[in-house]
N, C-alpha and C positions, 0 to 999 in steps of 0.2 A: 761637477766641480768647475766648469769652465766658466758658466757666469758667475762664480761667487770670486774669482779670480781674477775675471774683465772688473769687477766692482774695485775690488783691493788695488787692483793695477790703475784705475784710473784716481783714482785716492793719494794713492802714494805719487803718481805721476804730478798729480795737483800739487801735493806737501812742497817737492821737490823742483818741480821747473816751474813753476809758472811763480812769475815775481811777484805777485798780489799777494800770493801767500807767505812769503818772507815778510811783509811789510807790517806792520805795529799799532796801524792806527784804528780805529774803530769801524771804519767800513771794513777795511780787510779781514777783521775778525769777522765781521758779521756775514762773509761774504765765505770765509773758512766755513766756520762750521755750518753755513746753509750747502754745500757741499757734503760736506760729510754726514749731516743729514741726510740728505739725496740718499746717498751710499748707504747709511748704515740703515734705512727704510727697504731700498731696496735690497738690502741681503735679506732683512726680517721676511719680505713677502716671499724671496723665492723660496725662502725654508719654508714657510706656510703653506706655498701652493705645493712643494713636496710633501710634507706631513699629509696633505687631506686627500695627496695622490694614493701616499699609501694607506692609508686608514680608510677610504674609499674600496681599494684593492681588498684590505682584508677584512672588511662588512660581506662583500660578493662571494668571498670562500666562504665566512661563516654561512652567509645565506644558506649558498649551494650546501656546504656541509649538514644545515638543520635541517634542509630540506628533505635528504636525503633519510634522515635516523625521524624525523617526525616530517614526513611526508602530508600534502596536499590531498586531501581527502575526494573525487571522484563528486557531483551532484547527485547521482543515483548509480545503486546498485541495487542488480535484481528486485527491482519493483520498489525499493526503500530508496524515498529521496531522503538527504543527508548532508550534513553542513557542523563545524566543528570548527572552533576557535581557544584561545591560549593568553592568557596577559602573564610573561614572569615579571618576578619580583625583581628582576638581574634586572638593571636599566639597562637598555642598549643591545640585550639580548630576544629574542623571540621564542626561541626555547627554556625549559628551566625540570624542575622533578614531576611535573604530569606530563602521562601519555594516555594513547589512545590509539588505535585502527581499526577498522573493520574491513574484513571479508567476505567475499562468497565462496560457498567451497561446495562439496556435494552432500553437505550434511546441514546447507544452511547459511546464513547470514551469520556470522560472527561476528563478535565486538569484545573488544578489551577495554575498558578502562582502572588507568593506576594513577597512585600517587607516590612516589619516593620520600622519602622521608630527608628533611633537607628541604633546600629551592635555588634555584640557579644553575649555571653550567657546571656546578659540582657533583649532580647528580646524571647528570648527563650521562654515564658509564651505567649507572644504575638502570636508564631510561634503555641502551641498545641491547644490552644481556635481553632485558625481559623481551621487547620488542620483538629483536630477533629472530627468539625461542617461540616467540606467538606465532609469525608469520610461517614459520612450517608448520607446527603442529597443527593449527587450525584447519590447516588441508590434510596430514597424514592419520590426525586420531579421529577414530567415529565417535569418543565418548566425550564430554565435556569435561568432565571428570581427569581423563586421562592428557587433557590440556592443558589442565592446572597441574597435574604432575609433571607436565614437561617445565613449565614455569617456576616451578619450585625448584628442579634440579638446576637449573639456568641458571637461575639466583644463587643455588649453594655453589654453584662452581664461579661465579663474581665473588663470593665474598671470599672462599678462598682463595683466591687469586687475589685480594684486596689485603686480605692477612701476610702474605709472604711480603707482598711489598711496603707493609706497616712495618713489619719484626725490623726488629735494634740491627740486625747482621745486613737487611740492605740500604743501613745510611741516612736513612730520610730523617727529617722531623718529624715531630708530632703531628698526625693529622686533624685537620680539624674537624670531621667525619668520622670518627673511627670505623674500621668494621663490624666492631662487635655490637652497635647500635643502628646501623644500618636495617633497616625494612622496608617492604615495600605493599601498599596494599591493594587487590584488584580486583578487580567483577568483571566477569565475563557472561555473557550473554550468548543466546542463540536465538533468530530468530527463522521459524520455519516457512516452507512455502504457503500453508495454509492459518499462516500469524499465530499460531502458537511461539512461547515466549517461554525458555529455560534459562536458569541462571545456576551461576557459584560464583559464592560473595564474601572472599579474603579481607575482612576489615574495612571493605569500604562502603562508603553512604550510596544504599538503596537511589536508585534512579526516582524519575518523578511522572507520571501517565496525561499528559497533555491532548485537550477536548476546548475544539472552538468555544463551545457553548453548554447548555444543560441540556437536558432532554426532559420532554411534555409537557403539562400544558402551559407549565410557571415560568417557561425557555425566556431568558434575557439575552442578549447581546454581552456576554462576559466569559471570559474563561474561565476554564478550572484545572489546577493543578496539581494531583495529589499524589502522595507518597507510593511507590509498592509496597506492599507487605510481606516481606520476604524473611522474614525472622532474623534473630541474633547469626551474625557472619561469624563465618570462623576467623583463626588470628590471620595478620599478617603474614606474606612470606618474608623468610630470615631470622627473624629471631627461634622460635619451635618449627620442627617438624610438623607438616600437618595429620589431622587422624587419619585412623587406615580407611576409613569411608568418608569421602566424599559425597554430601548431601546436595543433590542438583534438585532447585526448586523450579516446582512448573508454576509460573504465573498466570495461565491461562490463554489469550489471542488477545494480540492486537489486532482492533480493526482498520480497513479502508478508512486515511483522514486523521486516525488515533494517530498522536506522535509520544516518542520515550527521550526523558533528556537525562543523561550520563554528566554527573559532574564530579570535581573532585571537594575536597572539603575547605581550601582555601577560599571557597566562595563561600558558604555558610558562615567561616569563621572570620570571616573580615567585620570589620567594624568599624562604626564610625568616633568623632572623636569623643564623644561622649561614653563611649566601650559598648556599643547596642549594635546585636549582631544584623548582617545583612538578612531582610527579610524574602528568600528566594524564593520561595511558594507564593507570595505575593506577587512580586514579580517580573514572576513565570504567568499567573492568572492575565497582569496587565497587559503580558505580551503575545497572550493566544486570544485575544478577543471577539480578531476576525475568523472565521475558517475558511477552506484550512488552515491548520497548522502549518504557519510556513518557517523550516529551519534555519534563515540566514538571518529573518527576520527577531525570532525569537532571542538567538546569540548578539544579534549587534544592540536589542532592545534591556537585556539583563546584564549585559557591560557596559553600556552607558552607565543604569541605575547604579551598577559597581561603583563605579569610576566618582558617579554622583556624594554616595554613600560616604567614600573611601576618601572623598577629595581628592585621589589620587591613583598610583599606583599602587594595589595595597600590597600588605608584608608576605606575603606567599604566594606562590603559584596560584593560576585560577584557570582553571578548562572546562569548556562543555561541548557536549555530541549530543545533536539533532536526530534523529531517525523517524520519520513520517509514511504511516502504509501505503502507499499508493497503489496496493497490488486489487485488482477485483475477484471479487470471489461471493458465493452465497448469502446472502443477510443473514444476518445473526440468527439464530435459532432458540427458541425458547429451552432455558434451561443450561445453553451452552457458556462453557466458564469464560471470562472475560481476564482481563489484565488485575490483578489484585490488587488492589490501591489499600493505603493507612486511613483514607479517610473513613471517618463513621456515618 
């Protein structure tokens, strides 16, 4: 407050003593209000340079705080090099309703990928429950199975807790979320020391098996990108209980080079202005052309085309996760099962 008060005071000091400003004629006028100009420029800048002081200040908590609930993902773990990026829909925001992590734990390479239902820092609450619930279970359960049951009770215990503070008795308005439409959908993955690949797949889009190139004699310089094959997923978590069995799909080994890419379906479903959806198998082909598969390279190359596509920002969340084998081990073996891809 002191310089917006040294401004006022030299203002008023002006109005009041000094005789030019008593006087009538047309210099003193123009001589007045280039004064109070002065003055009234400089009050505008210091409120300025406060506001971007603190809007500055609280970009750094948000940082820290997103950073903290969607966390900076490691280059490599155990033998999987790894890379993982985010566009939300929230302008101004870096988080929004996808997540993701992975783990090493004594049962494996773990991976979660979800998507909230919603987009922006409304789901945000939706994103730490799950989150949370992932990062112990992942190391406490041996069964994959019984890590999706930990996920599910997470979520029931969010959504009740989301209920009590909806109901009429605690005051609030109408949410724009309710909880009763709230879900969330996720795959989980494992991957083992010797690149075998298990999954359980909550409603969401099948990952995609990324390969520099072809193999024998027709080999071109081009990538390929194809689907897993992992069947119809079960529902989202939130809205039903899930069945009493839990279907963990074996997709086979990933090998030395092979990469898997984890996305959510804001990228699929983005579009451009003409309503034509983003073609992400494509590419995905464009951006593994060279080998390896390099992870950092692949995300910055399929958000560009995003961004291309979308002209912009598009209307949802958009995530993806890298994971590339880098581990060694015995050449494939004839007959031995590989990563299950959609392609024919």
């Amino acid at each position: 407050m002191a310089l917006p008060t040294a401004w006022g005071a030299v203002a008023i000091t002006f109005k009041l003593a000094c005789p030019l400003a008593q006087q009538t004629g047309l210099g003193a006028r123009i001589v007045s209000s280039a004064v109070f100009f002065a003055v009234g420029t400089g009050l505008v800048l210091h409120v300025r340079r406060g506001f971007l002081r603190e809007l500055h200040q609280l970009r750094r908590i948000a940082g820290a705080a997103q950073d903290v609930l969607l966390r900076p993902l490691p280059p490599r773990i155990d033998g999987l090099a790894l890379a993982a990026g985010q566009l939300s829909a929230d302008r101004g925001a870096t988080v929004g309703g996808d997540l993701y992590e992975v783990v090493a734990t004594d049962h494996g390479v773990r991976v979660v990928m979800g998507d909230v239902r919603g987009h922006g820092v409304a789901a945000l609450a939706t994103v730490a429950a799950v989150l949370g619930s992932f990062r112990e279970a992942a190391h406490d359960e041996a069964e994959l199975a019984c890590v999706m049951r930990r996920l599910e009770r997470a979520m029931g215990r969010h959504l009740r807790e989301r209920s009590r503070e909806e109901h009429p008795s605690a005051g609030g308005g109408d949410p724009a979320s309710p909880s009763a439409e709230e879900f969330v959908t996720v795959l989980l993955l494992e991957i083992r020391r010797d690149g075998e690949v298990v999954a359980l797949n909550c409603g969401h889009p099948w990952p995609y098996l990324l390969r520099g190139k072809a193999a024998g004699p027709a080999a071109v310089a081009r990538g390929y990108a194809e689907l897993v094959a992992g069947g119809e997923p079960l529902p989202p978590l939130g809205p039903f209980p899930l069945p009493a069995e839990l279907p963990v799909v074996r997709c086979g080994r990933l090998l030395p080079g092979e990469g898997l890419l984890l996305h959510t379906d804001g990228i699929e479903d983005a579009r451009d202005g003409r309503g034509r959806f983003f073609p992400l198998a494509v590419a995905l082909a464009e951006a593994v052309r060279v080998q390896p598969v390099v992870p950092k390279a692949v995300i910055r190359a399929v958000f560009a085309q995003l961004l291309r596509h979308t002209g912009g920002l598009p209307t949802d969340d958009a995530a993806l996760l890298v994971l590339r084998n880098d581990r060694t081990r015995v050449p494939v073996q004839y007959g031995e099962p590989r990563v299950h891809s959609g392609a024919k």
